[in-house]
TORKOL-4160 file (C-alpha; in steps of 0.2 Angstrom, whole numbers, padded with zeros to 4 digits, m for minus):
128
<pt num="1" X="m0100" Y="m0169" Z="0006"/>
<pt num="2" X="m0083" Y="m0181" Z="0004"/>
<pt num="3" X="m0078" Y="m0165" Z="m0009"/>
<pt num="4" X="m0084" Y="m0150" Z="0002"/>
<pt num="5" X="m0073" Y="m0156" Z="0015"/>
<pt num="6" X="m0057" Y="m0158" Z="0006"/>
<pt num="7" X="m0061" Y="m0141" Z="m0004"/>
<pt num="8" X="m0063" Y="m0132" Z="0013"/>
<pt num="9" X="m0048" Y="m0140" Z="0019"/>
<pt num="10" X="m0036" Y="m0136" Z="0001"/>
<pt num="11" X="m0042" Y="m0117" Z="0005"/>
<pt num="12" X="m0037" Y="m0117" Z="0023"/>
<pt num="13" X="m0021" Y="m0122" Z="0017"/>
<pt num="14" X="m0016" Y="m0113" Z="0003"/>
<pt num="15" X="m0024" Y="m0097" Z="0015"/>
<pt num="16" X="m0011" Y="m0102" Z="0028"/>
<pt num="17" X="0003" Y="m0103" Z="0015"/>
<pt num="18" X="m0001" Y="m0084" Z="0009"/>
<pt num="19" X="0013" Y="m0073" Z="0017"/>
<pt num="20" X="0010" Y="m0054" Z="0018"/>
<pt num="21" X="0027" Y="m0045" Z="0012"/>
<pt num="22" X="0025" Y="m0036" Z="0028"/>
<pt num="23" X="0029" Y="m0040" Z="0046"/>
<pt num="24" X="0014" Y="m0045" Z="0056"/>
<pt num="25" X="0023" Y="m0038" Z="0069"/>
<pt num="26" X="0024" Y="m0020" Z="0061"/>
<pt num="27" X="0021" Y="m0008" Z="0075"/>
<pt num="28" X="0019" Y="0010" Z="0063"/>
<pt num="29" X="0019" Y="0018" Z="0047"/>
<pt num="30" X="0030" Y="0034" Z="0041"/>
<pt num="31" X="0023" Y="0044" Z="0028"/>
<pt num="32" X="0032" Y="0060" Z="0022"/>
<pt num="33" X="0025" Y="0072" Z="0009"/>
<pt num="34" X="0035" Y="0075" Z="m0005"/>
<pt num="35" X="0043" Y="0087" Z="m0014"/>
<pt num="36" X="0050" Y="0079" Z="m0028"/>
<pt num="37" X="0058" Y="0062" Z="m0030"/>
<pt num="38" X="0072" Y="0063" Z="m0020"/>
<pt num="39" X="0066" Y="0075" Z="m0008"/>
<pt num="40" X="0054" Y="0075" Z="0006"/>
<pt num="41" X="0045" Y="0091" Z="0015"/>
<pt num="42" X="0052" Y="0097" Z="0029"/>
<pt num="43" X="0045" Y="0090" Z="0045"/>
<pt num="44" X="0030" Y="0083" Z="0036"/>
<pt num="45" X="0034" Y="0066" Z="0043"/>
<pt num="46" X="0018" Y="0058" Z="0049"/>
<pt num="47" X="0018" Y="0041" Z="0061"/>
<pt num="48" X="0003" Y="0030" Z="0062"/>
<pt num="49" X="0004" Y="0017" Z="0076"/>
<pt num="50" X="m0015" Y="0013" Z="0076"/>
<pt num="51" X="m0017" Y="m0005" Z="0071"/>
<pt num="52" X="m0032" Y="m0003" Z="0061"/>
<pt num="53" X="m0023" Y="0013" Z="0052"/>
<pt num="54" X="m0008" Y="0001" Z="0047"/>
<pt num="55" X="m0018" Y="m0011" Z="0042"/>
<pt num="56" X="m0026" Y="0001" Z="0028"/>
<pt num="57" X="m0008" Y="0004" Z="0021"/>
<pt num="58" X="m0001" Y="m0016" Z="0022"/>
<pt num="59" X="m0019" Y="m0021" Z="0015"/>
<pt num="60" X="m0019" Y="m0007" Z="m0001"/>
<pt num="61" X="0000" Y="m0011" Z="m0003"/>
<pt num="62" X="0000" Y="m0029" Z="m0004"/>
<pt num="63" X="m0017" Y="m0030" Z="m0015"/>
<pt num="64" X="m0011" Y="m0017" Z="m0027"/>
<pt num="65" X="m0010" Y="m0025" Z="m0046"/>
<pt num="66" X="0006" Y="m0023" Z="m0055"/>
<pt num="67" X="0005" Y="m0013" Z="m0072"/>
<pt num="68" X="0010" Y="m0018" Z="m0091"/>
<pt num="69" X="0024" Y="m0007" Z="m0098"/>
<pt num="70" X="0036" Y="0006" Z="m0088"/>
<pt num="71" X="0032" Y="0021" Z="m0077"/>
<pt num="72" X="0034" Y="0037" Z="m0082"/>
<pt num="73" X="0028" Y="0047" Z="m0068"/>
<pt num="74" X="0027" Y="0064" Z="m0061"/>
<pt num="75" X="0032" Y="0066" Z="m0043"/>
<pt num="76" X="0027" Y="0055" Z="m0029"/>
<pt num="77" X="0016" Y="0064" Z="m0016"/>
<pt num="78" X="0021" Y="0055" Z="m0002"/>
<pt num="79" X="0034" Y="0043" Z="0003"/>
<pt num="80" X="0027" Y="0029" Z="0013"/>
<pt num="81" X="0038" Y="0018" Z="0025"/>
<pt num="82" X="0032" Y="0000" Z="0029"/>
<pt num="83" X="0043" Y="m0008" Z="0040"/>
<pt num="84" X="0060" Y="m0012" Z="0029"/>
<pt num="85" X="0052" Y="m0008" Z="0014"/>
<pt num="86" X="0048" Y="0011" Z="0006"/>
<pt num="87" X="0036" Y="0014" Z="m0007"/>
<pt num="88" X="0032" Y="0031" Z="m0017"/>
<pt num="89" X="0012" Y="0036" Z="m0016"/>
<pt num="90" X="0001" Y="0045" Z="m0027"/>
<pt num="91" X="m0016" Y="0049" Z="m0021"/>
<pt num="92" X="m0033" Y="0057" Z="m0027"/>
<pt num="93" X="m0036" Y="0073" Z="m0017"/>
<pt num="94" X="m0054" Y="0067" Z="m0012"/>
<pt num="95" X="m0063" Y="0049" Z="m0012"/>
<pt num="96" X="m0070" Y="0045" Z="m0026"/>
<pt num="97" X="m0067" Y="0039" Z="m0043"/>
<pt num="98" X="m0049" Y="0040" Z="m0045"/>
<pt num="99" X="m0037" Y="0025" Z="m0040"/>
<pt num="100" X="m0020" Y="0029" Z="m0032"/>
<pt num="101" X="m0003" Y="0021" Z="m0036"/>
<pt num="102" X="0012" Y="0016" Z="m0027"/>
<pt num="103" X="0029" Y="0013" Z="m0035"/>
<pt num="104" X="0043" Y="0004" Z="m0024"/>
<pt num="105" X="0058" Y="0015" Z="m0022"/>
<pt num="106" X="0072" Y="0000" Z="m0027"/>
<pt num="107" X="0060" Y="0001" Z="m0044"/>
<pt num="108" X="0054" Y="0016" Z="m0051"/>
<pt num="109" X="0052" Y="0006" Z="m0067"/>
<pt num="110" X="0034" Y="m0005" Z="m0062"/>
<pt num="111" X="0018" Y="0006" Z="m0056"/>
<pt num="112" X="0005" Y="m0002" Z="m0043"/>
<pt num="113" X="m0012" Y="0003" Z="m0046"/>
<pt num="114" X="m0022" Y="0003" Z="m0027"/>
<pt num="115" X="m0041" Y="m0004" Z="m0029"/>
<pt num="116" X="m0053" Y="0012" Z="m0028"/>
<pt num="117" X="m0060" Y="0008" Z="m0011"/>
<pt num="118" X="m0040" Y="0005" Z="m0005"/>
<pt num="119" X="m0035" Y="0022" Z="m0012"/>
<pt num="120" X="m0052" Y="0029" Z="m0003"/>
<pt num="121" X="m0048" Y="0022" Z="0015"/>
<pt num="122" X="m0028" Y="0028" Z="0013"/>
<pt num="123" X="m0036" Y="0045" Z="0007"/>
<pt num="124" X="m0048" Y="0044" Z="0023"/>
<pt num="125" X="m0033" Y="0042" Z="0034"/>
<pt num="126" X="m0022" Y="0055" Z="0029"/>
<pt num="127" X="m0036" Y="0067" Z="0032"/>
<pt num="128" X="m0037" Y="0063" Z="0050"/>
């Protein structure tokens, strides 16, 4: 029982340690579409200010997984705005098999692959 405790306790704290890279305070997410990488669609800007809608992004963003080996990508779909920090997207057309990435504009050098069911929920809010 002695060891439950204190294992319950350790988790607590190293889950209170854990610091999103986003503020928890972040009030909207801009998306642009993309027409290549260093330009954007005209007025395609999108806001999201619903909280569950920005927690899709900062969830999928900070649980992407960092891939081996440098990018070489085609251009970014979308250009995705979180707070002070700007990441390129690349999503699937429709749910489903296919995992989306997101690349962080200050380094077009390291890929981020989103889990499946991350890259279905972003999919699912862009379509609304």
């Amino acid at each position: 029982m002695k060891k439950t405790i204190t294992v319950l306790f350790l988790l607590f704290i190293i889950a209170g340690c854990s610091k999103s890279i986003f503020p928890s305070d972040l009030k909207q997410v801009d998306v642009f579409e993309m027409a290549s990488f260093s330009e954007t669609v005209d007025e395609s800007l999108r806001t999201f200010t619903n909280e569950d809608d920005i927690g899709v992004f900062t969830n999928a963003f900070e649980t992407a997984k960092k891939e081996q080996g440098i990018a070489d990508m085609a251009d970014p779909q979308y250009k995705v705005i979180l707070g002070d920090k700007t990441y390129f997207m690349w999503l699937p057309e429709e749910a489903g098999d296919m995992k989306g990435s997101i690349m962080d504009v200050t380094d077009t050098h390291t890929l981020y692959v989103l889990s499946r069911p991350s890259t279905d929920e972003l999919v699912g809010v862009l379509k609304k």
